[in-house]
KEMAR-344553 format. One line per 2 residues: number of its first residue (from 0); their letters; for each residue x, y, z of N, C-alpha, C. Coordinates in Angstrom, 1 decimal, padded with zeros to 4 digits. Each point is the difference from the previous one (the first is absolute). Example, Ala and Ser with C-alpha at 12.3 -4.5 7.8 and 13.67 -1.06 7.14 Angstrom:
// KEMAR-344553
0) as) 013.2:-005.7:007.8:-000.9:001.2:000.0:000.9:001.2:000.0; -000.4:001.1:-000.7:000.9:001.1:000.0:-000.8:001.1:000.8;
***
This chain:
// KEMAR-344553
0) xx) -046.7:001.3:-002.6:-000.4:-001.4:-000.3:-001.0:-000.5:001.0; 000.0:000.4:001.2:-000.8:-000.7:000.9:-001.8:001.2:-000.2;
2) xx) 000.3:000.6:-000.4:-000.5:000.6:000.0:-001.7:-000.3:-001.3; 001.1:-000.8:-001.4:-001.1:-000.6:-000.7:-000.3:-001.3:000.7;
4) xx) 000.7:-000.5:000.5:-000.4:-001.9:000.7:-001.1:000.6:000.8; -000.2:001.1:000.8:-000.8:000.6:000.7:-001.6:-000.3:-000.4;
6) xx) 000.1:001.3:-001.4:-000.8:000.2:-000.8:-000.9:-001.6:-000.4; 001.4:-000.7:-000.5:-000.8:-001.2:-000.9:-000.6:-000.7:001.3;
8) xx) 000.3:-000.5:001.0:-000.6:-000.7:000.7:-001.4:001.0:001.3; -000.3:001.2:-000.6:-001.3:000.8:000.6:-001.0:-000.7:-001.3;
10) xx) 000.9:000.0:-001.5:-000.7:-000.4:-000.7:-001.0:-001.3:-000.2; 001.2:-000.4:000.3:-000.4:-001.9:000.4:-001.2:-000.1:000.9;
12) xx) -000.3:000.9:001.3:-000.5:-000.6:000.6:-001.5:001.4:000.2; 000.1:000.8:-000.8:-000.9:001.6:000.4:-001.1:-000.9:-000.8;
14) xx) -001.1:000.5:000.9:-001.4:-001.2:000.1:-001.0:001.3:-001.3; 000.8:000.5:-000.5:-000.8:001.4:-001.3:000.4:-001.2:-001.3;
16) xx) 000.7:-000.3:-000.3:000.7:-001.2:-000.9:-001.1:-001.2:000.3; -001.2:000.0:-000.4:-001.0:-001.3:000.4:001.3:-001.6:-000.6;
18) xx) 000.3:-001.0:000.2:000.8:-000.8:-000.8:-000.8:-001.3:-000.4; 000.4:-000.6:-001.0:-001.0:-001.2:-000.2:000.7:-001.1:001.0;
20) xx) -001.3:-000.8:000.3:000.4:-000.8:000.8:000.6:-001.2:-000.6; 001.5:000.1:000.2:001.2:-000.6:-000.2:001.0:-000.8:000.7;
22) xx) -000.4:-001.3:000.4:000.8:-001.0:000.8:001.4:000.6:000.1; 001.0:000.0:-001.4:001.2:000.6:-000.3:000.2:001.4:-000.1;
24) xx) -000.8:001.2:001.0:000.3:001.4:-000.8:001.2:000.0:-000.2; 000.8:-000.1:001.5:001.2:000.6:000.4:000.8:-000.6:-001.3;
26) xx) 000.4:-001.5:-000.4:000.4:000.0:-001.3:-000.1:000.8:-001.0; -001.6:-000.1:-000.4:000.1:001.0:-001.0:000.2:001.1:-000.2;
28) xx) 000.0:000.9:001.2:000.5:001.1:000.4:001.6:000.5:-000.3; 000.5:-001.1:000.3:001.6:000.6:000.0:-000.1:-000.9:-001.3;
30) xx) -000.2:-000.5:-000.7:000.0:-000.1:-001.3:000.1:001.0:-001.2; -001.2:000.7:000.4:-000.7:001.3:-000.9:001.2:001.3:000.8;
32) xx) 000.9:-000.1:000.4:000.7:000.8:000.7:001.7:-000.3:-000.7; -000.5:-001.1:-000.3:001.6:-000.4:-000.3:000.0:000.2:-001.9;
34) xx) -001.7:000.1:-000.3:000.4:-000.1:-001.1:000.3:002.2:-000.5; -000.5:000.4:001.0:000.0:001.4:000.0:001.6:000.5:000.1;
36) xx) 000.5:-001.1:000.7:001.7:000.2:000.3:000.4:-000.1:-001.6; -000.4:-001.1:-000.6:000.4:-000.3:-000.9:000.0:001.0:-001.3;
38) xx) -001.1:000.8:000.3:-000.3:000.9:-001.2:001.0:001.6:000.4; 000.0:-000.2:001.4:001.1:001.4:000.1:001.2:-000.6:-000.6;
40) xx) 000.4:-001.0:000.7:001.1:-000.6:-000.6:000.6:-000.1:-001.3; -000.8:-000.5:-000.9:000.0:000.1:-001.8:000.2:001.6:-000.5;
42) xx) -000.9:000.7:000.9:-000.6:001.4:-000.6:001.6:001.1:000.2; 001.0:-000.6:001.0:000.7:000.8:000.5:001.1:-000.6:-000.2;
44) xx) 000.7:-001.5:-000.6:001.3:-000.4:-000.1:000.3:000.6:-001.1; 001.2:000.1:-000.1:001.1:001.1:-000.7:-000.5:-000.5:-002.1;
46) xx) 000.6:-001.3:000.2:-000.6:-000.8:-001.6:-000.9:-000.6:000.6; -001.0:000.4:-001.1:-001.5:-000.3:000.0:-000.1:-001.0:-000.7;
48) xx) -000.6:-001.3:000.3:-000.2:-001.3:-000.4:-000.6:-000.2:-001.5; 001.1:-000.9:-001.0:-000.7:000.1:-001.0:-001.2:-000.4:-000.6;
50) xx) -001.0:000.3:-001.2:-001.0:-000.3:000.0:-000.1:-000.6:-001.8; -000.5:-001.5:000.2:000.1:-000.5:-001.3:-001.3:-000.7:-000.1;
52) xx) -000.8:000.2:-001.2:000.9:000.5:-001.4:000.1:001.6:000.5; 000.9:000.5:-001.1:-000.4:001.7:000.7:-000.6:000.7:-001.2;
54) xx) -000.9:000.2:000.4:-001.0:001.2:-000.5:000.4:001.4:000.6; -001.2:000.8:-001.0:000.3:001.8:000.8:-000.7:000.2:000.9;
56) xx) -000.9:-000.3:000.3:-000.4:-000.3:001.8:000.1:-001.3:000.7; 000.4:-000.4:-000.5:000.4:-001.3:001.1:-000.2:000.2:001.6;
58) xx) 000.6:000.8:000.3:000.3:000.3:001.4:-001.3:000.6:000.7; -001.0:000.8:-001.0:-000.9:000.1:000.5:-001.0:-000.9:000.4;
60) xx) -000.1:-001.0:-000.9:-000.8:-001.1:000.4:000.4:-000.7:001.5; 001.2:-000.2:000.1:000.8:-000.4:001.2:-000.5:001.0:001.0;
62) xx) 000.1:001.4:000.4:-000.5:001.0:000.9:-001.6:-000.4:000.0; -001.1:-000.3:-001.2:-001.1:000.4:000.0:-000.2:-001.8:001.0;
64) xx) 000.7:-001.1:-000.4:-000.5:-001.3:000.7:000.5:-000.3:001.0; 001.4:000.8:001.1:000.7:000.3:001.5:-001.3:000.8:000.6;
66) xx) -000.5:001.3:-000.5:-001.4:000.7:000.7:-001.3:-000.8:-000.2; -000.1:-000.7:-000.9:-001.4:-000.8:-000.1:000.1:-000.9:001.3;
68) xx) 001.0:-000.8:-000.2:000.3:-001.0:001.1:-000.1:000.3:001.3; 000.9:001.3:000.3:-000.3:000.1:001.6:-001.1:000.7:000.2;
70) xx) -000.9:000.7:-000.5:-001.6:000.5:000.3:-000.4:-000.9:-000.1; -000.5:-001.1:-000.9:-000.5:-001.6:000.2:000.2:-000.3:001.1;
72) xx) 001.4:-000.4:000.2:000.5:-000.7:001.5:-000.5:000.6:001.3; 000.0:001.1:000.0:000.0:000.8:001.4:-001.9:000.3:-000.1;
74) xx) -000.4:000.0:-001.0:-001.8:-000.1:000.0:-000.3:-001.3:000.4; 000.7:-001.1:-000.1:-000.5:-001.3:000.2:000.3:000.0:002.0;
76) xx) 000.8:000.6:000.3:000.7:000.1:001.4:-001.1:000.3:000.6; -000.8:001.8:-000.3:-000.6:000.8:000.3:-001.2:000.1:-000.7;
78) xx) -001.4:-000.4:000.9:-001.3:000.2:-001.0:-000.6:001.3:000.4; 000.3:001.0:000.4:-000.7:001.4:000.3:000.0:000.9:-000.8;
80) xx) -000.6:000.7:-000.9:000.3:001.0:-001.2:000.9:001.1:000.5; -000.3:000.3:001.8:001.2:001.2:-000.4:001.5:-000.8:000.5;
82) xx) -000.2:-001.1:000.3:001.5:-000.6:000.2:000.6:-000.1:-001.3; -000.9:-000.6:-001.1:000.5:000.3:-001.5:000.5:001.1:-000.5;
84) xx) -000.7:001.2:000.1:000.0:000.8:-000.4:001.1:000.5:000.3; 000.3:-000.1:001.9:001.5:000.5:000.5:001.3:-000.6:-000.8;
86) xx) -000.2:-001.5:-000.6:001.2:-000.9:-000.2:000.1:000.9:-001.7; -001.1:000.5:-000.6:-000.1:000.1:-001.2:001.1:001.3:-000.1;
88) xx) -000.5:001.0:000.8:000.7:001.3:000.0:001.6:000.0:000.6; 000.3:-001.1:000.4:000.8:-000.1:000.8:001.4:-000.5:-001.3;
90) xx) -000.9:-000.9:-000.6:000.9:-000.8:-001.3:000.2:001.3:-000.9; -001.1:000.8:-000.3:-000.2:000.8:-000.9:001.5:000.8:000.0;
92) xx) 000.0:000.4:001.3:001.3:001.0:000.9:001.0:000.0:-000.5; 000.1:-001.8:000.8:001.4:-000.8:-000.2:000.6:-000.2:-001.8;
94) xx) -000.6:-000.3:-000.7:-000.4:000.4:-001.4:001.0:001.2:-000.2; -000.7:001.0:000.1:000.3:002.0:-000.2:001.3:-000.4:000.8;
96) xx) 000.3:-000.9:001.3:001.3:000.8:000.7:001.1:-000.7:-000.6; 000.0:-001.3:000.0:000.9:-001.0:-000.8:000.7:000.7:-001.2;
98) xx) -001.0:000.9:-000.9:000.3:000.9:-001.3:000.8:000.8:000.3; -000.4:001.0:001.1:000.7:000.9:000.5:001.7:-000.3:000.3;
100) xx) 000.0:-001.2:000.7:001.3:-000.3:000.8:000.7:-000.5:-001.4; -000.7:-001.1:-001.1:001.0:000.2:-001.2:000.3:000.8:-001.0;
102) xx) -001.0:001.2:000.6:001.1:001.1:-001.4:000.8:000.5:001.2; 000.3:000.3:001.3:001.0:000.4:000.5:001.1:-000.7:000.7;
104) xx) 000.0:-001.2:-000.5:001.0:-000.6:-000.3:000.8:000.1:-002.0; 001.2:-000.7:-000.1:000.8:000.3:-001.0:000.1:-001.3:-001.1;
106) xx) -001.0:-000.5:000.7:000.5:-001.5:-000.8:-002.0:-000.1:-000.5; -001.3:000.1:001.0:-000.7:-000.4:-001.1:-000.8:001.4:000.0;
108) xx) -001.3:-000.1:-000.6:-000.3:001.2:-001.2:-002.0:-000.2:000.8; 000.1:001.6:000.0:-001.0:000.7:000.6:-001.3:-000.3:-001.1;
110) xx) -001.5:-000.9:000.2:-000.4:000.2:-001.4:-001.5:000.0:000.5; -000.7:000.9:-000.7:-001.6:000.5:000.3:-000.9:-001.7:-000.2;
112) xx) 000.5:-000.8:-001.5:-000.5:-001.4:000.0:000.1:-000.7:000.4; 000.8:-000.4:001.1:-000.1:-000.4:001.1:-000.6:000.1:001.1;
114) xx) -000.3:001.5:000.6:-001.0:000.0:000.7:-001.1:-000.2:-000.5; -000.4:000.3:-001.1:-001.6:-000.3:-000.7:000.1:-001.8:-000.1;
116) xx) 001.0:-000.2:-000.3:000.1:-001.6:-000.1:-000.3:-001.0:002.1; 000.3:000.8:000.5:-000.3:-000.1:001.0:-001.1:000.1:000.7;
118) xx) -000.5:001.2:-000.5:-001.2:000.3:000.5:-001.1:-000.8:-000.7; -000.1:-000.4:-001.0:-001.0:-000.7:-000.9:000.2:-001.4:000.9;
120) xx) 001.2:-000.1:000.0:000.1:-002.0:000.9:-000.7:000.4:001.1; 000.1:001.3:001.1:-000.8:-000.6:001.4:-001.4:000.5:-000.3;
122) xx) -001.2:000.4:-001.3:-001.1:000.1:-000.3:-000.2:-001.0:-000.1; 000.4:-000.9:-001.4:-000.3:-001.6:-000.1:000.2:-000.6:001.1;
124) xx) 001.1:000.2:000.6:-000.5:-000.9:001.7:-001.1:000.5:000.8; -000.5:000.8:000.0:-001.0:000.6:000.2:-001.4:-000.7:-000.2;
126) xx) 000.3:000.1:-001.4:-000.9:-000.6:-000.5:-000.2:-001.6:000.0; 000.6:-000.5:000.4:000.3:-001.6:-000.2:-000.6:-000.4:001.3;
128) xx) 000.4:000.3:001.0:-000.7:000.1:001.5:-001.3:000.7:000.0; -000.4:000.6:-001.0:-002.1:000.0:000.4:-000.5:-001.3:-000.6;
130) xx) 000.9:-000.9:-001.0:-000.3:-001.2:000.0:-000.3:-000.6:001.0; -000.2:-001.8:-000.4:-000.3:-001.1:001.1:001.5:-000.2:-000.1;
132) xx) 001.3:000.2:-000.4:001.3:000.1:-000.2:000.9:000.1:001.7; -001.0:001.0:000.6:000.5:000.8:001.3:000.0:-001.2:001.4;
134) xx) -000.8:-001.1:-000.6:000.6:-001.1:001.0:000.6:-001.3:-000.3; 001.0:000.5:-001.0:001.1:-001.4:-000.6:000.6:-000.2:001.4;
136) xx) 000.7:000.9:000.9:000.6:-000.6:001.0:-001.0:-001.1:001.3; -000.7:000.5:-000.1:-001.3:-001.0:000.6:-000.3:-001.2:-000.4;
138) xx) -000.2:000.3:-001.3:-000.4:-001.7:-001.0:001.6:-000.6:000.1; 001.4:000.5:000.1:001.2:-000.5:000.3:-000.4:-000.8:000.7;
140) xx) 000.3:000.8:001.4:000.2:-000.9:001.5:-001.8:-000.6:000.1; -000.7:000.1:-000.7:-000.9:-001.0:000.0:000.1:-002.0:-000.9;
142) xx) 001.0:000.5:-000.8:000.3:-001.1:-001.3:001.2:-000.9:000.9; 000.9:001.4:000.6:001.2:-000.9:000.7:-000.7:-000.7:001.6;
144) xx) -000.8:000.5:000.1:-000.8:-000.6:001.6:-000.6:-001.7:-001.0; -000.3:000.5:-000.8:-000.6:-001.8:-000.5:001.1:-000.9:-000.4;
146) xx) 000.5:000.7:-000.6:001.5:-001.0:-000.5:000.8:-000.7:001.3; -000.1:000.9:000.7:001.3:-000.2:001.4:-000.8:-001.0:000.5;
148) xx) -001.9:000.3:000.6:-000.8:-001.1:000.5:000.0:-001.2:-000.6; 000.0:-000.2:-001.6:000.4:-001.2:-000.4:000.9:-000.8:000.6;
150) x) 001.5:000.6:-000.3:000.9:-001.0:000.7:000.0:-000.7:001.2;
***
C-alpha cells in the first residue's frame, strides 16, 4: 500500500506531467483519484449496482461514460500530450484489469464489451480534451475567483 501512495504522489509532483496552472490542483487531484476509487469500487462489489431503465447494454453505456469522465478529468489536470497519453493507457489497462479480476471472481462476469466499452470512453475523453473543453477546470476556479470577489 505505501508503495502506490509512493507512486501517486512522484505523480503529483514529476515535473514530465506539465499541469495546468491550477489555484486548486491538489483538490482536484484527489478528486480525479477518488473518482478512480470509485470505479474500482463499483467494478469489483460483489452485487453490481442496478441500472434503470434496463436495456441490453445498459451497463455499457455506464463503463463507456466512468472512462470518458476520468480521461476528461485527468486531461483537464494535465496539458502535455505524453502525460495524456500516459493517463490514457493507463485507464485503457485499468479497463482490461478490472475485467480480468471480474471473471475471476464468482459473482460478476468476464466481458470483451466492456473493455471495448471502456476503451471507446477514454478515446472520447481523448478527444474532448483537444477541445477548448480541456480548460473547464480553469474557467471553474476562474468563475468561483469572481463570485467569491463579489461577496
Amino acid at each position: 500500500m505505501s508503495r502506490i501512495v509512493c507512486c501517486l504522489v512522484h505523480i503529483y509532483y514529476m515535473s514530465f506531467f506539465e499541469r495546468q496552472d491550477l489555484k486548486w490542483f491538489s483538490v482536484w487531484w484527489v478528486l480525479g483519484y477518488g473518482w478512480i476509487s470509485l470505479v474500482w469500487y463499483l467494478s469489483l462489489m460483489s452485487i453490481p449496482p442496478e441500472m434503470y431503465p434496463d436495456y441490453a447494454f445498459n451497463d455499457k453505456i455506464g463503463h463507456f461514460l466512468a472512462y470518458a469522465w476520468l480521461m476528461f478529468w485527468f486531461g483537464n489536470l494535465y496539458r502535455s500530450l505524453p502525460a495524456r497519453l500516459i493517463f490514457a493507457g493507463l485507464f485503457i489497462l485499468m479497463g482490461i484489469s478490472l475485467e480480468i479480476l471480474q471473471g475471476m471472481g464468482q459473482v460478476r462476469q468476464f466481458e470483451y464489451y466492456d473493455m471495448l466499452a471502456n476503451t471507446i470512453g477514454v478515446l472520447i475523453g481523448m478527444v474532448m480534451i483537444l477541445m477548448p473543453l480541456a480548460n473547464v477546470l480553469v474557467w471553474v476556479e476562474g468563475f468561483l475567483k469572481i463570485s467569491y470577489d463579489k461577496k
